[in-house]
Residue, then its C-alpha position, 0 to 999 in steps of 0.5 A: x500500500x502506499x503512503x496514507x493520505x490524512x483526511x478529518x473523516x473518511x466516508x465510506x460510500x456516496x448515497x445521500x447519506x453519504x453526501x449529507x455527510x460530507x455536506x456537514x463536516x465540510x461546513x464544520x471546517x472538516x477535511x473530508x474524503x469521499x469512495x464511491x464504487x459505482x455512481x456518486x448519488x447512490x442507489x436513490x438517485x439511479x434506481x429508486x427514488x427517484x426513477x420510480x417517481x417519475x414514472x409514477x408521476x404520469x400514471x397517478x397523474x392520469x389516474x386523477x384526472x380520469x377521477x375530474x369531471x370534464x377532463x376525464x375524456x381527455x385523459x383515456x388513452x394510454x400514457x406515451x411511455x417514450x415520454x415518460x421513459x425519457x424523462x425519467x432518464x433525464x431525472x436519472x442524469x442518463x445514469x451518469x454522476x457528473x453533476x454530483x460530482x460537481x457538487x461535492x468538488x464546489x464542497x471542498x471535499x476530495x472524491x475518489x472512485x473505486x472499492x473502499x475497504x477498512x483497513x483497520x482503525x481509521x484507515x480506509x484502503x481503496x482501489x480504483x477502477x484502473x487498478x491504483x490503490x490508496x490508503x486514506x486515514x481519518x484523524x476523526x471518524x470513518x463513516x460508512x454509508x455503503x447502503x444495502x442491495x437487493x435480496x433474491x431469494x434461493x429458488x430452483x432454477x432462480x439464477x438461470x431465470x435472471x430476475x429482475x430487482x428494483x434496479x431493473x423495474x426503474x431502469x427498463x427501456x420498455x413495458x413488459x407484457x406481463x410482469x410478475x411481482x413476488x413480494x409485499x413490500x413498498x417496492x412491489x405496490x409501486x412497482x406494480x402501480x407504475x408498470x400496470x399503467x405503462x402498459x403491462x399485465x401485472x400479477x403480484x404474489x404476496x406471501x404475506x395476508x397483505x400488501x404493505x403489511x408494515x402499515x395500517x392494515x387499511x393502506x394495503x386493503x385500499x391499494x390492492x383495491x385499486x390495482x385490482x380495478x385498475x386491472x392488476x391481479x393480486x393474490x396474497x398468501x401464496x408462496x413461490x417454490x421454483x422459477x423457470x425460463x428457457x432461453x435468453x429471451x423467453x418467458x418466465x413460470x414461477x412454480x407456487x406451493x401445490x403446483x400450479x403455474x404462473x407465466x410472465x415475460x418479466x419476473x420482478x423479486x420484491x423481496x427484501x434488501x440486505x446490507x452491502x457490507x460483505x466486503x468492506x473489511x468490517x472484519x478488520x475492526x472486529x465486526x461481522x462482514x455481510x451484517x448490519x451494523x448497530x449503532x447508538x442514536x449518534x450513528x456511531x458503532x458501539x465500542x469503537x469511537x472514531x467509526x459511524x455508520x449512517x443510512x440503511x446500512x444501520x437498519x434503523x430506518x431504511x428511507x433516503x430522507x431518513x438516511x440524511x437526517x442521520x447523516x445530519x446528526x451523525x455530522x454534527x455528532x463528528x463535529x463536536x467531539x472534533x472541537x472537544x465537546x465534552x458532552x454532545x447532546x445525545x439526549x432524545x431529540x438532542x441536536x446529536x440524537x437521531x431520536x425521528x428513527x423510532x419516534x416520528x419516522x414518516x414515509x409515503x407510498x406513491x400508489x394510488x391511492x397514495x399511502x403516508x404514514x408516520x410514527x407508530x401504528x396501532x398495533x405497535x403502540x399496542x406492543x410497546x405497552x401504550x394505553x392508546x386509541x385509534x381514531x379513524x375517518x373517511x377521507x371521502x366525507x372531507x369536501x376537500x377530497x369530493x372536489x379533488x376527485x369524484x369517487x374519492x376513496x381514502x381513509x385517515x387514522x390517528x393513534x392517540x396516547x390517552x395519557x398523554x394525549x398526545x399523537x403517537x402516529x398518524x395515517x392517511x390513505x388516498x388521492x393526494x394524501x402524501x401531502x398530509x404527512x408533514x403536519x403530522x410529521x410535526x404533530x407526532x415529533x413535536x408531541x403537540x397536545x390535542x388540545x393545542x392541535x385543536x387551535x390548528x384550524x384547517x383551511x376549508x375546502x382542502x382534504x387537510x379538514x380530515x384533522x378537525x375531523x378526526x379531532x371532533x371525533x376524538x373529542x366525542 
């Protein structure tokens, strides 16, 4: 190995996490270097979130406007895909990284290309693509924001069939004519919602009793529902036992427990991530490779003061947004104890505390209807020992939501803790209901009595009038 270059901290993958942390120890006045091994701007920006939006965007779209009176007729034909693929590569950068890069230069921050690996304490040995190799050593901190990938289960016949995982339902030039969808997860429903409105015949097998079983059960009923209507099929405790395909460009079969068979021209695995760590050199520093890596409410790894990890490679909260706010905190965190900070502000909701994770954590699925949710549902606040009440109402009696949409169908839910009475979490399904989120967001972190939530007075006609419903109903 070469001569070590020295850096403040060393951060170990380019996602957003990534960047937000090298975002905030270059403003604390930090020298910092970035690895990447594939595109700086990770895996959201080229094959998740924001691909899958916008080709949701057209399909959700339409799928209102067919709900306007007067626009529907305007709106019957199919989506022009060429179209939608082409922005979709525009927002994707042609999968190409040169305006990040540009980014993290105009930081101040040093990038380099290849495959990082710790090696040992503080240091981080990299190998770029041509071969060259460095060693980059950390007088503060080594972060490890190296995200997770896809899980495809181990099937008969699974390899030979070349699946596709999320990477590959964002990415693909064109509709397959029939898409079969194994799983029951965010990226299923919106996998199934994008690529049923481009064109394709979609199945989703879901092992589970449901769609989106992490969520009220309300959100998945509502969007099996529409996927259903929308000409989908969904079929829920099924199991797939073997998958087959012939050829390079033949059609695909899944075996289901009993026998029977299901043929596809594409076989989408939604079935869970896994962290990316198998060779990042954990074992150098005396942690498992190919494990999640725990940390405190810092973001720092246990034991090991000078080593962080951030973003879903945690697995404390596997969303961009919330890996960034922990990249926010846990470059605060760096920060402070680089300056000598005696103490940093762990406490929950301190400044050095990532304490949204587990006490406010929201996160929307873009189907139609649209599924935003924060904070607990009401069966976790049962399990966690909370005396709490559910309290729900129907979006569709809001004016707001009738002028939105003839036939609107949503429904709204809160989890009140009776104690407190305050709000544990919150719940909205329908056209349009991502929007609500935030207010709740603030609600749940803020921990705002309902008796102050009471003067919060919702503009009339909009769907966010479910609050003072919600509440009338509450308050009996």
């Amino acid at each position: 190995m070469t001569e070590a270059v020295e850096y403040d901290v060393v951060v170990l993958g380019g996602g957003p996490a990534g960047e937000n942390i090298v975002d905030r120890t270059r403003a604390a006045g930090l020298t910092t270097a970035l690895v990447e091994s594939e595109l700086v701007g990770g895996e959201c920006s080229y094959w998740a979130c924001i691909p899958s939006k916008a080709l949701l965007r057209p399909v959700l779209a339409r799928a209102d406007a067919r709900r306007v009176p007067g626009l529907a007729p305007a709106v019957d034909g199919p989506l022009d895909t060429a179209a939608v693929f082409a922005h979709r590569d525009h927002w994707t950068g042609n999968w190409k990284d040169e305006g990040q890069i540009d980014w993290l230069n105009s930081t101040g921050a040093s990038v380099y290309r290849g495959h990082g690996r710790l090696y040992g304490v503080r240091k981080v040995a990299v190998t770029s693509p041509e071969g060259e190799h460095h060693v980059l050593s950390a007088r503060h901190a080594v972060v490890v924001a190296t995200g997770t990938r896809a899980v495809i289960p181990e099937l008969p016949g699974i390899d030979g069939a070349r699946p596709w995982t999320s990477r590959e339902a964002t990415s693909a030039q064109e509709a397959p004519g029939r898409l079969l969808i194994v799983g029951g997860s965010v990226v299923a429903a919106e996998m199934a919602t994008a690529w049923q409105g481009l064109g394709s015949q979609v199945t989703v097998l879901v092992r589970g009793a449901r769609l989106l079983p992490r969520m009220e059960p309300f959100a998945g009923e509502l969007v099996a529902q529409a996927l259903t209507e929308a000409g989908a099929v969904v079929r829920t405790g099924v199991a797939v036992e073997a998958v087959v395909r012939d050829g390079s460009t033949g059609p695909v079969t899944v075996v289901l427990e009993g026998g029977e068979t299901l043929e596809g021209d594409e076989l989408l695995m939604a079935t869970g991530r896994a962290p990316r760590t198998e060779d990042i050199g954990l074992e150098t520093v005396g942690l498992a490779p190919g494990e999640w890596i725990g940390v405190d409410d810092s973001c720092r790894v246990p034991g090991r003061d000078w080593l962080y990890a951030v973003g879903d490679v945690n697995h404390r909260a596997l969303l961009t947004h919330q890996g960034k706010y922990q990249a926010r905190i846990a470059g605060a965190a760096i920060a402070a104890r680089a300056a000598g900070s005696p103490a940093p502000d762990t406490d929950s909701w301190g400044a050095h505390a990532a304490t949204a994770d587990v006490r406010a954590l929201p996160q929307v699925v873009f189907t139609d209807p649209e599924a935003a949710a924060v904070g607990l549902t009401l069966a976790e606040a049962e399990r966690a020992g909370h005396r709490v009440r559910a309290v729900d109402h129907d979006l569709a009696k809001v004016s707001g939501a009738g002028l939105y949409a003839d036939g609107y169908r949503g429904r709204a839910r809160i989890v009140v803790d009776l104690d407190r009475e305050v709000l544990l979490g919150a719940t909205f399904v329908g056209p349009g209901a991502a929007e609500l989120l935030h207010a709740a967001t603030i609600a749940v972190a803020a921990e705002v009595p309902l008796a102050r939530l009471w003067h919060a007075v919702p503009a009339f006609p909009t769907i966010s009038e479910v609050w003072l419903r919600l509440l009338e109903t509450y308050r009996g």
